[in-house]
PyMOL commands that place a pseudoatom at each C-alpha (Angstrom):
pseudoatom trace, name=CA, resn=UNK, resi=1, chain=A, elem=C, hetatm=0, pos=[0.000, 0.000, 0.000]
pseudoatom trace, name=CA, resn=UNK, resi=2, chain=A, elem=C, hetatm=0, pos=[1.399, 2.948, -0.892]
pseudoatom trace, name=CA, resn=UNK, resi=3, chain=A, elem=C, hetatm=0, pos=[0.237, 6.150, 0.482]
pseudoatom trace, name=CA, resn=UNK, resi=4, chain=A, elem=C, hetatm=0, pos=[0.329, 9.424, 2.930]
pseudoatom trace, name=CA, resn=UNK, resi=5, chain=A, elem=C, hetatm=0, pos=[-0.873, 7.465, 5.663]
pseudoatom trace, name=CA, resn=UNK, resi=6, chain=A, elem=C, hetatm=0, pos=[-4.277, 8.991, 5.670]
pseudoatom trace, name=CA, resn=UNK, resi=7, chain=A, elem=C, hetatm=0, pos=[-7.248, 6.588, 7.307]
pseudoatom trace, name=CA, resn=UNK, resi=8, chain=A, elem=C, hetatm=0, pos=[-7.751, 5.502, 3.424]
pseudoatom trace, name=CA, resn=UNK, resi=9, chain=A, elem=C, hetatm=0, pos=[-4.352, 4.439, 3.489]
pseudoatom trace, name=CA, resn=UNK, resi=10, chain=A, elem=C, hetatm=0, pos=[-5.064, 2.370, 7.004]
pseudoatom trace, name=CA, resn=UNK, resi=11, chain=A, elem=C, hetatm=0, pos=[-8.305, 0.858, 5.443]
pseudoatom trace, name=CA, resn=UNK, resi=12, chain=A, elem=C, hetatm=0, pos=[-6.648, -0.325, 1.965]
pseudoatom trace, name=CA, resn=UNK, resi=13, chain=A, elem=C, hetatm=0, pos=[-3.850, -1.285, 3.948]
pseudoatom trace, name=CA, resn=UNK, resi=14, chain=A, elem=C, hetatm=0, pos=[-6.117, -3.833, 6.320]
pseudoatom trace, name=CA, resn=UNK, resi=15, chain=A, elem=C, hetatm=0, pos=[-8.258, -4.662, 3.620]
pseudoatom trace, name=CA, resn=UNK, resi=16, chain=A, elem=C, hetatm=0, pos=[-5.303, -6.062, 1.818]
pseudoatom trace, name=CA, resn=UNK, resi=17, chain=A, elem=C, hetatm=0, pos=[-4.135, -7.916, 4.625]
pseudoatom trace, name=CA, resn=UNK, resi=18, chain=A, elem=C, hetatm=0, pos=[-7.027, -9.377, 5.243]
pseudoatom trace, name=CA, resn=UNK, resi=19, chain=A, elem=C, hetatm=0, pos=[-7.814, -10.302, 1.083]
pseudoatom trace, name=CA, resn=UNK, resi=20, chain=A, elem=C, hetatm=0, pos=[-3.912, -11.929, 1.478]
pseudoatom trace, name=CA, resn=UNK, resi=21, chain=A, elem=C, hetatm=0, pos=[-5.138, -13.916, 4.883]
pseudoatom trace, name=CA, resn=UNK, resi=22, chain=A, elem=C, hetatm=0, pos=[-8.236, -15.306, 3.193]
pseudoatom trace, name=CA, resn=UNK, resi=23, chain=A, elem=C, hetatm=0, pos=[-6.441, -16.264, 0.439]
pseudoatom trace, name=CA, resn=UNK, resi=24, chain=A, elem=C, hetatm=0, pos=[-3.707, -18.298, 2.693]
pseudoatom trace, name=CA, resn=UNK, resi=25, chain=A, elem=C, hetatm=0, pos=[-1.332, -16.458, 0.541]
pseudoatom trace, name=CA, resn=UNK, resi=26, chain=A, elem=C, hetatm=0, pos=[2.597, -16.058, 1.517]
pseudoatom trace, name=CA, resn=UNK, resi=27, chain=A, elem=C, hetatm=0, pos=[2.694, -12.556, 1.043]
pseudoatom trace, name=CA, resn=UNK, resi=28, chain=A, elem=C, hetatm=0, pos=[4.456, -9.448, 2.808]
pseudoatom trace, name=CA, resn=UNK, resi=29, chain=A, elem=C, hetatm=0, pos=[1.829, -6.716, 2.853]
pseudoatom trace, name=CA, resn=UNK, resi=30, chain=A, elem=C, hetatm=0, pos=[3.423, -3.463, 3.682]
pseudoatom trace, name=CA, resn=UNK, resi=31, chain=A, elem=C, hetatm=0, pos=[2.718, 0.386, 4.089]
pseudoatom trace, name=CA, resn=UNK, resi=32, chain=A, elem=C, hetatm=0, pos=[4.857, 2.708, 2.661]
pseudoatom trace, name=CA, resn=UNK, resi=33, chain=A, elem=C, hetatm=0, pos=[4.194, 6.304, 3.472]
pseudoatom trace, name=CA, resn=UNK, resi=34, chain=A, elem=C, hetatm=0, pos=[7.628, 7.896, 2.083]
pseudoatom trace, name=CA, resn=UNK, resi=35, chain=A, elem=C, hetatm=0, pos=[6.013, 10.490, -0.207]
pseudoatom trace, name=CA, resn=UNK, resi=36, chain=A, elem=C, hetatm=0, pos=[9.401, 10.075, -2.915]
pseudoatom trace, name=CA, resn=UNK, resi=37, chain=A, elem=C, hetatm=0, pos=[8.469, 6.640, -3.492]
pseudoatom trace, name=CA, resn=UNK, resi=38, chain=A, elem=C, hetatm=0, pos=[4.941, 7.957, -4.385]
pseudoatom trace, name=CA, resn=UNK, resi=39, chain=A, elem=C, hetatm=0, pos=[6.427, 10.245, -7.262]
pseudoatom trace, name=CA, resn=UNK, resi=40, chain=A, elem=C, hetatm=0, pos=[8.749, 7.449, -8.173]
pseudoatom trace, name=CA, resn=UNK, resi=41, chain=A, elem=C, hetatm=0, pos=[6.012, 5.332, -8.734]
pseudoatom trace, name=CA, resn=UNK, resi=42, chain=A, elem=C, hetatm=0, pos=[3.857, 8.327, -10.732]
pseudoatom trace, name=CA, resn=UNK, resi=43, chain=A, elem=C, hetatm=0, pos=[1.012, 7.910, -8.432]
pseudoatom trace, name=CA, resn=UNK, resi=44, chain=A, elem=C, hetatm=0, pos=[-1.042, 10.989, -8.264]
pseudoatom trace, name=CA, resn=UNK, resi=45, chain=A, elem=C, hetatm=0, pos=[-3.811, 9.421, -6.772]
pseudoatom trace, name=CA, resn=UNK, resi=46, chain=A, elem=C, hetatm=0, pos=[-4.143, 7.895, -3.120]
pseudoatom trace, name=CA, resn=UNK, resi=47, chain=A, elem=C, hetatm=0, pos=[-4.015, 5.398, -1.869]
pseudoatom trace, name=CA, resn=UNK, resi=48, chain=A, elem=C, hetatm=0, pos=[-2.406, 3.029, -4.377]
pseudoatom trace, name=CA, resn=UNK, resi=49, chain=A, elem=C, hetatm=0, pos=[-2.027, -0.984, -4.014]
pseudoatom trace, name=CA, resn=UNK, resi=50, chain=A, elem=C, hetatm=0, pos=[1.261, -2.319, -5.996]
pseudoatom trace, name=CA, resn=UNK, resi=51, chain=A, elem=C, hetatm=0, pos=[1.381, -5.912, -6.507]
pseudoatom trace, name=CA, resn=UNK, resi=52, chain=A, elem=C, hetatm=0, pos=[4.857, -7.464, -7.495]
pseudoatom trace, name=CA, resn=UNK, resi=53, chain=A, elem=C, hetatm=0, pos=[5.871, -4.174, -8.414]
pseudoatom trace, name=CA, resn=UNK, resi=54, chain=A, elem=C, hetatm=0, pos=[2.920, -3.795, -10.218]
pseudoatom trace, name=CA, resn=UNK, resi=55, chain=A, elem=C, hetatm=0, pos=[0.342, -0.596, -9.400]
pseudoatom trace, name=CA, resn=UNK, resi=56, chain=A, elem=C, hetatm=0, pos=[-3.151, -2.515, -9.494]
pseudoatom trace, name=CA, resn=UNK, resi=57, chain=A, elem=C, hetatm=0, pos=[-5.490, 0.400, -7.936]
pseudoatom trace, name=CA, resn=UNK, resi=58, chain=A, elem=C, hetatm=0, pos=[-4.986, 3.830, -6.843]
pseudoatom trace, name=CA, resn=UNK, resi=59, chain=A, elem=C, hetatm=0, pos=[-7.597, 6.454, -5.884]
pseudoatom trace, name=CA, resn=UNK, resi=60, chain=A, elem=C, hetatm=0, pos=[-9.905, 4.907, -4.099]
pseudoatom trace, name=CA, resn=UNK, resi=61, chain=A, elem=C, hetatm=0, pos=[-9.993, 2.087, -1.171]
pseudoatom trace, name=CA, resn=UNK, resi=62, chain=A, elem=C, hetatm=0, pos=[-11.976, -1.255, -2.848]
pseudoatom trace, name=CA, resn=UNK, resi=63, chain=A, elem=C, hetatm=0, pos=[-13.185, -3.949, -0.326]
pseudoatom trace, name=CA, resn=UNK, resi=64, chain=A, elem=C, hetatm=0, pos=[-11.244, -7.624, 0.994]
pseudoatom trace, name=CA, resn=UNK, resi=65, chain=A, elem=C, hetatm=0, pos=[-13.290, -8.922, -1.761]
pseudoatom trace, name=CA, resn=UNK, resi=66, chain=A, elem=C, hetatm=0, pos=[-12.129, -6.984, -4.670]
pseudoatom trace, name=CA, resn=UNK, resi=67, chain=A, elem=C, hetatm=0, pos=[-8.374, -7.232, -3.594]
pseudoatom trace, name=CA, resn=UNK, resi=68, chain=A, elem=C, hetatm=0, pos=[-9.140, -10.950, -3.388]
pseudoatom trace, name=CA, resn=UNK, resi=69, chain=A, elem=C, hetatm=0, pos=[-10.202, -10.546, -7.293]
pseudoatom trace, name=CA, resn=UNK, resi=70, chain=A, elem=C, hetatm=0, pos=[-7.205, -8.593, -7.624]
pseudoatom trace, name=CA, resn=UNK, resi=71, chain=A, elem=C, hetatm=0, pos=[-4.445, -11.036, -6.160]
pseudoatom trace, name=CA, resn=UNK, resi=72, chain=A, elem=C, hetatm=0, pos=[-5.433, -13.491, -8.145]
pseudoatom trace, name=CA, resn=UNK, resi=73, chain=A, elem=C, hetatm=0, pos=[-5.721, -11.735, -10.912]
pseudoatom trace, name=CA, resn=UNK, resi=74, chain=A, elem=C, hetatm=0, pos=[-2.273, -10.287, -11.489]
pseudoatom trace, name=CA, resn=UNK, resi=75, chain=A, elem=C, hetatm=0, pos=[-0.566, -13.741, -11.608]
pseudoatom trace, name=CA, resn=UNK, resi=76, chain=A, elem=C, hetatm=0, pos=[-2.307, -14.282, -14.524]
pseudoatom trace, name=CA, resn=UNK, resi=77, chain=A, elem=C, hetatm=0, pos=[-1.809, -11.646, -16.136]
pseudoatom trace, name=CA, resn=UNK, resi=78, chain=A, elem=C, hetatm=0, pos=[1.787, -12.667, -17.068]
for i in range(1, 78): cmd.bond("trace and resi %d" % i, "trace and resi %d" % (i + 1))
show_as sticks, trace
zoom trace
């Protein structure tokens, strides 16, 4: 989760932990808050969700469900 650490930030940031517990996935969910990493990334929009390096979402805080969706979508999308 990338992000300012506003309460959007906290609620993607549970949401995805809880999408990657459901899923009995093996996964390191993490909050970054370091605005430089933001730019670095080009997100302009908070919060954001990055996946293997890859920016999935950002603007807007989906539910566990829709990260769920989202996580297992991505793998396949290689």
């Amino acid at each position: 989760m990338l992000g300012p650490g506003c309460a959007r930030c906290q609620t993607l940031y549970e949401h995805a932990r809880q999408a990657v517990d459901e899923l009995g996935l093996d996964a390191e969910v993490r909050k970054v808050e370091d605005l430089s990493e933001l730019v670095a990334r080009r997100i302009w929009a908070t919060p954001a969700l990055v996946v293997d390096g890859q920016v999935v979402l950002a603007g807007h805080v989906p539910t566990a469900s829709r990260i769920r969706e989202l996580l297992v979508e991505v793998p396949a999308q290689r």
